[in-house]
N, C-alpha and C positions, 0 to 999 in steps of 0.2 A: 421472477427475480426483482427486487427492490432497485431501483434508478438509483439508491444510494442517496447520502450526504445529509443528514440531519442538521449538527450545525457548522456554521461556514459554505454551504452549497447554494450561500442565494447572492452570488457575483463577487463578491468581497474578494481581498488581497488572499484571504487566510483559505487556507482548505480544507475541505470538508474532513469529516472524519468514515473512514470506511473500515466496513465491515464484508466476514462471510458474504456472498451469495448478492453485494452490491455489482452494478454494471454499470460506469460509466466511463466520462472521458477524463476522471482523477484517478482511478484504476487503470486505466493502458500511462497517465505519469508516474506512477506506483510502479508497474510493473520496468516501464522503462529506465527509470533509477536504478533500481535492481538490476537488468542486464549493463548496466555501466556500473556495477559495482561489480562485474564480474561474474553474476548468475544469468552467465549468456541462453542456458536451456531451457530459456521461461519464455512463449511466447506473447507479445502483448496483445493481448484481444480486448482486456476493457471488462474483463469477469471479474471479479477475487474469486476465485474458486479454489477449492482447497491445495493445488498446486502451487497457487499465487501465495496462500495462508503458509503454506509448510516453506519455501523461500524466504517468504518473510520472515521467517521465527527463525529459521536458519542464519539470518543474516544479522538478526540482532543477537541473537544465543554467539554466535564467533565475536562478537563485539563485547561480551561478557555481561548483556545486558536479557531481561528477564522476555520470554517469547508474548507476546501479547495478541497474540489470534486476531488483530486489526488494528487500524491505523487512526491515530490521535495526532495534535495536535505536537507532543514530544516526538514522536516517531516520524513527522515530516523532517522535525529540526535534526534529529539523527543524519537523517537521508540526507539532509542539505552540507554536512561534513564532510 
């Protein structure tokens, strides 16, 4: 599995961008946002694993916004609403 975070993972304010089959400690804040938005039956382990991916898409699809199979730099600022 990839450590994750191409750009934004080297200390900065901003956060990285995550994908599929990343593992780290912006993925268990990922995932933790999520169960405070109400998808309490996500556990956080710090994977994106395709349960973390299909939450996610779920969560932006009910927002009427388009599913994007991982996390960008728009999709943090969603989460922060």
């Amino acid at each position: 599995m990839s450590q994750g975070g191409g750009e934004g993972s080297s200390g900065g304010g901003r956060p990285p961008i995550l994908r599929p089959g990343d593992s780290n400690e912006w993925v268990e804040r990922l995932q933790r946002r999520l169960i405070g938005r109400g998808y309490v039956d996500l556990e956080p382990n710090g994977i994106f694993d395709p349960y973390t991916k299909d939450i996610l898409d779920r969560y932006l699809e009910a927002r009427g916004l388009a599913a994007r199979g991982m996390v960008d730099g728009d999709t943090w600022t969603i989460l922060e609403d």
